[in-house]
Structure formats: structure tokens, C-alpha cells
N, C-alpha and C positions, 0 to 999 in steps of 0.2 A: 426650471430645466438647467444642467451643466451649457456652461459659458461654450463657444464656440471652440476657444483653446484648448478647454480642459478634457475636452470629447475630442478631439484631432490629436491631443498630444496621445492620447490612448489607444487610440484608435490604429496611432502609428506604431506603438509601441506592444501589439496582439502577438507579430511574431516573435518576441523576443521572451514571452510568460514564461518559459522554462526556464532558462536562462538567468530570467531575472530575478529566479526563487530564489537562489542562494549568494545574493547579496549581501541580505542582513544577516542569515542565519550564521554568519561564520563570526558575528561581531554582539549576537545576542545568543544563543545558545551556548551554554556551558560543552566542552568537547569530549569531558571526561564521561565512559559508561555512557556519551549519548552518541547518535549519528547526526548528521543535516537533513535526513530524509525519510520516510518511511520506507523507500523502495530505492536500491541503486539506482535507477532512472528515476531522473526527476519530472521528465513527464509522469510518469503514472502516478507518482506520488499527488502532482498534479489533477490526473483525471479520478484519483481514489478522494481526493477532498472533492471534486466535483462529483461524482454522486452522492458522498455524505450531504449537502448542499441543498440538491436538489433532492431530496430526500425527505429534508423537512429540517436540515440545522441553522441555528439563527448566522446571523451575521448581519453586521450593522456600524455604523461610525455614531459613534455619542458625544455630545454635548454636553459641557458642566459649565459652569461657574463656581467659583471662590475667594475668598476674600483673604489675601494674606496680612502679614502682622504688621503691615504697614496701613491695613487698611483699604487698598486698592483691590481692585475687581480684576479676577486674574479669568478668561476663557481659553480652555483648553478641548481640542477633539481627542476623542479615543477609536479608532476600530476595533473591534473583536469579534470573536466567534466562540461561538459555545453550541456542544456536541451531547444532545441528552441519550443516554443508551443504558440500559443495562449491562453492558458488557464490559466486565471488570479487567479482561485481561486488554480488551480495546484500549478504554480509558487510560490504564497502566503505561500501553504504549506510547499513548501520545502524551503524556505528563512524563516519561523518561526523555522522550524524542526533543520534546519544543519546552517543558515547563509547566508554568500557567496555573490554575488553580484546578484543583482534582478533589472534586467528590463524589459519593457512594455513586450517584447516577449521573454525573455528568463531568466534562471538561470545556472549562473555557483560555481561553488566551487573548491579551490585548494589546495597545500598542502597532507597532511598525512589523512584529511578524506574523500577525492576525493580519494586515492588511495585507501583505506580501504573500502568504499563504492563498487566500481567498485571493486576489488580485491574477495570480496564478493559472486560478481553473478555468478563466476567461473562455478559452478554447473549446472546455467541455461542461460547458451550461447553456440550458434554453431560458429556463424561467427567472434564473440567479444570472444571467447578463448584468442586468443594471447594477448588481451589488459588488461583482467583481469589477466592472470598468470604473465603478465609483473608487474601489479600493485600491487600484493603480492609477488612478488620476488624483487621490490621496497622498500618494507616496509621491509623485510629480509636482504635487501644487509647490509654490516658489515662497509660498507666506503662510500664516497663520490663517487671515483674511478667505484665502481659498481655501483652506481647507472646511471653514467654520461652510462656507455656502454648499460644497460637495457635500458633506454631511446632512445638511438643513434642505439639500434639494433631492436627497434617496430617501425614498419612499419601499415602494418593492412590497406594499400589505397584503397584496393581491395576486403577489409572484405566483400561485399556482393555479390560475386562470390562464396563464401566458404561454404555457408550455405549446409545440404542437407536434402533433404523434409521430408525423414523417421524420423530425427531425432527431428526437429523442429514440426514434426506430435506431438511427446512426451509431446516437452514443451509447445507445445498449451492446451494440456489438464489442464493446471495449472494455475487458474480464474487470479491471482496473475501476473504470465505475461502476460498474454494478455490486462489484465484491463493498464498495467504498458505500452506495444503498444499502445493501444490505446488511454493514456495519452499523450503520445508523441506526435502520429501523426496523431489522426484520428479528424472529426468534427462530432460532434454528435448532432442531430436536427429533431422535427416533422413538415412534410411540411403539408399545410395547404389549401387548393384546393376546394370551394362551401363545401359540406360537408366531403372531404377525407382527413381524418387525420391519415397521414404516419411516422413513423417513419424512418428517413433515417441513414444511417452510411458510412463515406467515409472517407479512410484510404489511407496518402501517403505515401508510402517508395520505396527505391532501390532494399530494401531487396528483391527479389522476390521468392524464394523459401521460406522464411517465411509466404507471403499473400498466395502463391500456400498453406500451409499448413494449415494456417487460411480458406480458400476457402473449403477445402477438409472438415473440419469437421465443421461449419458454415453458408456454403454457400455462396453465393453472386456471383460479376460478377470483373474479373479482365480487367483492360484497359488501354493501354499506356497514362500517364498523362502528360509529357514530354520528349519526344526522346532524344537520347544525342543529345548535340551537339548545343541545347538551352539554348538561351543569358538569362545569368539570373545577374539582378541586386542588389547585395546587396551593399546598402551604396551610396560610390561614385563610387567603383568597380563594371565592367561589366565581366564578365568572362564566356564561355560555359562549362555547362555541360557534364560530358566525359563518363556519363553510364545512361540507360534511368529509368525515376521515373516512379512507376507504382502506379495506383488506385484501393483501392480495395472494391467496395460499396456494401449494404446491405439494401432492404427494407422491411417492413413492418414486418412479422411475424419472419422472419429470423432473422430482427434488434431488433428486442424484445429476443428473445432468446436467441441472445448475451448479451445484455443490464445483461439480468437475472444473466448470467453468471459469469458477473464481479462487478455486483453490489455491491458487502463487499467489492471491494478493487479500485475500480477507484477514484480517485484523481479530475476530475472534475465532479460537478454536472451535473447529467442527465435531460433532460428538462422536463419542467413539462407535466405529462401526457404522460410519454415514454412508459409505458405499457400500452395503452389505446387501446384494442382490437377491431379497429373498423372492423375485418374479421367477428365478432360476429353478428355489426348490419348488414354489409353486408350480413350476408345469413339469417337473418331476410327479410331484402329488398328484397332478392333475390327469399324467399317464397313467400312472397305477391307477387312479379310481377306476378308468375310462376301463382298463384291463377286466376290474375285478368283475364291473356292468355288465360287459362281452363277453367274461366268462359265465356268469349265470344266465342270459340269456340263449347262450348255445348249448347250456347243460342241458336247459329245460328244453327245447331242441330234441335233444337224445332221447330224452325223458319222453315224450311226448309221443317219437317214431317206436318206442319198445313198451309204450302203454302204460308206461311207470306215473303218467302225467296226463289228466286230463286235456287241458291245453296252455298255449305259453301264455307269457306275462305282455300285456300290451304295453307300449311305450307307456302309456299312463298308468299300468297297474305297476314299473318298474319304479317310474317317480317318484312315487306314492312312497316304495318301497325302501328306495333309498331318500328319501328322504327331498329329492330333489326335483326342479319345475321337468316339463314334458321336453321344453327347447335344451335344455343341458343335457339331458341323459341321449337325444337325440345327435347331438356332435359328439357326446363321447362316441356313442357308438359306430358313427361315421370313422373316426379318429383311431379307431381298433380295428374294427370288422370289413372286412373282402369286400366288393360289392358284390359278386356271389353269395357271399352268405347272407350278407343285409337282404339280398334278392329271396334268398329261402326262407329267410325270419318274417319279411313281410308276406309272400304266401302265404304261409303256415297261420300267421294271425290272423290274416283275410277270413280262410278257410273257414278257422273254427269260431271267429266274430259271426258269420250268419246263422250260429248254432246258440238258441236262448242260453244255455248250458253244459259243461258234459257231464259225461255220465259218472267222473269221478265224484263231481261236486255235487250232482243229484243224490247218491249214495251217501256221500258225507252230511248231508242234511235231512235226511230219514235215518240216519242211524242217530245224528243228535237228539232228535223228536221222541224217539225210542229211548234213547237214556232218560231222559226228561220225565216220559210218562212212567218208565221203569223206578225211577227216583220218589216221584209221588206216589205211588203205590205201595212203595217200602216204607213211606213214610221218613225218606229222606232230604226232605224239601216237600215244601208248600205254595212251590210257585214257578210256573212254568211262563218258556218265553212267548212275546204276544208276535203276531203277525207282523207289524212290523220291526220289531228287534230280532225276529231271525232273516229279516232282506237285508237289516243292517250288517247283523253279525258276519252272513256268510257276501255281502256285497252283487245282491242280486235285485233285482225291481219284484216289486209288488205284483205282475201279471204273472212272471216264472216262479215266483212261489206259490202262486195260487192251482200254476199247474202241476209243481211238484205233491203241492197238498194232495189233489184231486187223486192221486196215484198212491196214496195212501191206503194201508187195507179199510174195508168200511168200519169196521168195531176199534182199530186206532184211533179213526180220523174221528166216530163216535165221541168216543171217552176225551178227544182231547176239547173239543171244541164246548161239552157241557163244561167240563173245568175250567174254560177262558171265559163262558159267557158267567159261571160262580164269581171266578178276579175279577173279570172286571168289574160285577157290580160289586163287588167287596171292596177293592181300593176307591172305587166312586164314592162310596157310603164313608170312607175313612176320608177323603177328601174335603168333603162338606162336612162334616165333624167340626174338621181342623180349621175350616173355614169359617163356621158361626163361633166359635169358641174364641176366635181374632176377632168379632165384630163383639164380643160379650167383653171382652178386656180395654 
């Protein structure tokens, strides 16, 4: 554990992390083409490395030994911080800002303003406590001696079991960390689908009581993105993972309103067209459909009181029609129509539901029967439809065909029924053909 000094001197010195950022930075950062800061205030500068942090970025004081040219054993600590991200224009910033070494996927920095930076966030960490009070009771130790023990007594393996939701509930409300998380670790991007242009957000950390409190006041959907215990390759090194990564994504309205959120202080550019509300044209579309529904519905309506129509379209026959379930086409129509009219649409259905059939569609199905046998007769076709593919065709049951049959003339109903009982045993006979001739192969 930290000496009893080295935790009091720190402890005392919590209110002054802002403050005490820019100490070094005016005596280690170059001033040409850079700032001290990423953000005029040096709080948020402050709370934007606290969510990169707790987020998942390392940070840690190292230990060496080396032997110089005299032959003595020299020990020296290091702090630093290293930032892995895909985010080119991120990285960019903070290798203009502070320095430090900058590659394709990451930035680190070491030395007195790695500690200083981190030492900083003290304020705005749950789980990275120990690693920020370590790094200002670094910059405080009085010898070598102290610092070698500060180092050698932060640990932090387990830093994201520590977190706890109430508290992390707090620091999300601060655009500054969040934007600073989602620097770190999230990908931010609008998918692009015929015409739906979404905005997505997908967020990886271990942290999981941070995303649980990102989730609570945000939204979204959290999901195991790698379990432990998953071979992960970095390098030439293959090693598993010992605690599971979690994802935490966001679409469309929900990812806009974060976007909103952190927009002053995120570090990567947002794509283009992040706030582009297509829920707007959608219930645009969504009117008109609802229109076009209400309007065929009340045609048929008209149609039906001037005889032009046998009867209307039940909510289920319009579904069907348009393509869509029973519960949609039922709030459009709410969504257009009177309750007056909805009132006469549902009579009217009522009415002619306890009717097997009407007499349009009775007609339209004796005159098909009549082409049919008219066809075979000409000798334009050899094959007429069976009992049930005209229930299908015209979407009637098997007992209202049989009584439309019955009401057939007798020497129609004669001639058709010898020619069904011919097919069928004629495709029967071609069936079993085809079927010993598969067992002969």
C-alpha cells in the first residue's frame, strides 16, 4: 500500500488537479503550432482524459534498471499513458498537443507530463482512482526511493470491477467525459441501406458498469462482444483474454442525441450528415402510406354502396395487399380516417363477413370454370384446375366452393368432374413413374 504521507499529501492536493495541469506543460511542450490544452478549460481537458481512461486507456509508472558506462546500476521510474484508437485525426491531436510517440493506432506519452495529465483526472475517475492518485503522489514524492515504492505498490489489474453505476451515473452527465470515452473506444458512423440513413454508435470496453451507466441515461443495447478467455492477437503475441469486453451500440435518434451531446468536445470528426433526421421523412412516408390505405379502403366503400363491388377489403385482406401485418395497416388507418368513417368501414365489413360470399365473386368463379372447360374443349390446354387450387386462387374455403360447385349446370358440373377424376389419375400414374425410375437409378 501508499505510505501514509504519500496518500495525505494527495489527498490534499484533489482540489488543486486543475490547476496543477499546467505546471509542467509550459516547460515541456514545445509552444510553437501547439496549445497546453486540448480544451480552453483545463477542467474538461481534464474530464475528456478521464473518460479516455476509464474507458480502457493504459496508464501506469514503470520500472527499469540499467547499467551505465561506469558500470553502475542506475533505477529509474517512468509514468505514461498510451491511447489505442483508430482515430487518426484523435491521435493527430494529441501528438500536436503534448508530443510523445504517435503510431498508425495509438499514442503514448511518458515522463512528468503523462503523470501530470493522468494525475489530473483524479476528480473524474471511479475505477482509475488508484492510478491518478498514484501519478500525483509521483510528481510529489521528495526522492527517487518514493517514487520506485509508488510505482511498485500500483497495481489497478482489476480496475474495471471497481467501478460503481451510481457513481459513474454522475460522471456521464459531463459531455467532456463522455465525448473523451467515446474518443477512446467507440466507432462512430451513418449506415446507408436503399434509402435509410442511420446513424450508428458502437462502443467497446471492459468497463461495464460505466456502459451500464452510459445505457441508463442514453440508451442503447448492451452485448457480450468478446467473453474471456478469447485468443487475441496482438503483434507476434497471442494471449486470452481474462475478463469479458462488452459492446455498447446506439441507433438512430438515440445516436444523434448523444452525437449532440458531446459535440464541443469530441476529438474525432463526426461523419458527415450525423444529425440528419431521417425519423422526420419517415413519418412523412409514413402519412402518405397511411393516406394511400384510407384511400382505397373508402373507394371500395363507394364501390360496394353502387354495386360496382362485391364487398370491401377486411383489414386482413388490405395487409395482405399492401404488403403489410394486420396491427400497421390498423393505426394507419386510425391515423387518417374519422371515427365516423372507421364506424361505417367496420359495419360494412361486419355485414358482409356473415355472407360465405358475394355474388360478384360467386360469378367470377363460374365464369373462370367456363373458360377452363371452354379451353379444353378447343383443345387449348389439357388441364384444368383442381378443387383445391380454385379455393386457393380465388381465397375461399373448401365448404363455399363446394357450394358454388353444386350451383353449377348439371352437364357443366358433368364434364368437369369426369375430366378431374381422368388428371388425377393421370399425374398419379406419371408420379409413380418418376418415382420407380429414382429407385431404379
Amino acid at each position: 500500500m501508499m505510505s501514509e504521507k504519500e496518500t495525505q499529501s494527495g489527498l490534499n492536493d484533489i482540489g488543486k488537479a486543475t490547476s496543477f495541469s499546467s505546471t509542467f506543460l509550459k516547460d515541456v511542450v514545445p509552444t510553437v503550432d501547439r496549445t497546453p490544452e486540448l480544451f480552453p478549460d483545463q477542467k474538461d481537458t481534464a474530464s475528456w482524459f478521464g473518460g479516455v481512461l476509464e474507458a480502457g486507456a493504459t496508464a501506469s509508472i514503470g520500472v527499469s534498471n540499467s547499467t551505465d558506462k561506469s558500470g553502475h546500476q542506475r533505477i529509474k521510474t517512468l509514468p505514461y499513458v498510451e491511447i489505442h484508437t483508430s482515430s487518426q485525426p484523435m491521435l493527430d491531436r494529441l501528438h500536436r498537443t503534448y508530443g510523445g510517440m504517435r503510431k498508425p493506432k495509438f499514442w503514448s506519452k511518458g515522463g512528468k507530463l503523462a503523470a501530470e495529465l493522468v494525475g489530473a483526472t483524479f476528480p473524474f475517475t471511479i475505477g482509475r482512482q488508484e492510478h491518478a492518485l498514484a501519478m500525483k503522489n509521483w510528481l510529489l514524492a521528495e526522492n527517487l526511493d518514493e517514487q520506485i515504492a509508488i510505482a511498485r505498490d500500483l497495481k489497478g489489474r482489476e480496475w474495471q470491477q471497481t467501478g460503481d453505476l451510481l457513481a459513474y451515473r454522475e460522471l456521464v452527465k459531463n459531455p467532456a467525459f463522455v465525448a473523451g470515452a467515446l474518443d477512446s473506444r467507440a466507432y462512430i458512423a451513418t449506415r446507408n441501406l436503399q434509402n435509410d440513413h442511420t446513424l450508428t454508435i458502437h462502443m467497446g470496453s471492459k468497463n461495464i458498469p460505466l456502459l451500464n451507466a452510459l445505457r441508463s441515461i442514453f440508451g442503447g443495447q448492451i452485448r457480450i462482444a468478446k467473453p474471456a478467455g478469447t485468443q487475441v492477437k496482438h503483434g507476434d503475441n497471442i494471449f486470452q483474454t481474462k475478463v469479458d469486453t462488452f459492446s455498447w451500440v446506439l441507433l438512430g435518434s438515440e445516436a444523434i442525441e448523444l452525437c449532440k451531446f458531446v459535440a464541443d468536445f469530441v476529438q474525432t470528426p463526426l461523419p458527415e450528415r450525423w444529425d440528419f433526421k431521417r425519423s422526420v421523412e419517415l413519418h412523412v412516408e409514413r402519412i402518405q402510406f397511411a393516406q394511400t390505405v384510407a384511400k382505397k379502403a373508402m373507394m371500395e366503400l363507394q364501390q360496394v354502396q353502387a354495386g360496382e363491388l362485391g364487398k370491401p377489403s377486411s383489414d386482413e385482406e388490405l395487409a395482405a395487399n399492401f404488403g403489410k401485418n394486420i396491427k400497421t395497416i390498423k393505426s394507419l388507418l386510425e391515423k387518417v380516417l374519422t371515427p365516423a368513417e372507421q364506424k361505417i368501414r367496420r359495419d360494412t365489413i361486419d355485414r358482409y363477413s356473415k355472407q360465405s360470399t358475394d355474388a360478384v365473386l360467386d360469378r367470377q368463379i363460374v365464369a373462370f370454370i367456363q373458360e377452363e372447360l371452354s379451353a379444353l374443349q378447343s383443345g387449348e390446354t389439357e388441364r384444368i384446375s383442381q378443387n383445391n387450387e380454385l379455393a386457393q386462387k380465388f381465397g375461399v374455403s373448401a365448404r363455399v366452393l363446394s357450394r358454388i360447385l353444386d350451383q353449377l349446370p348439371p352437364d357443366m358440373r358433368s364434364v368437369r368432374l369426369t375430366k378431374l377424376r381422368s388428371q388425377i389419375t393421370h399425374e398419379r400414374h406419371i408420379l409413380y413413374r418418376s418415382k420407380k425410375q429414382k429407385k431404379v437409378l
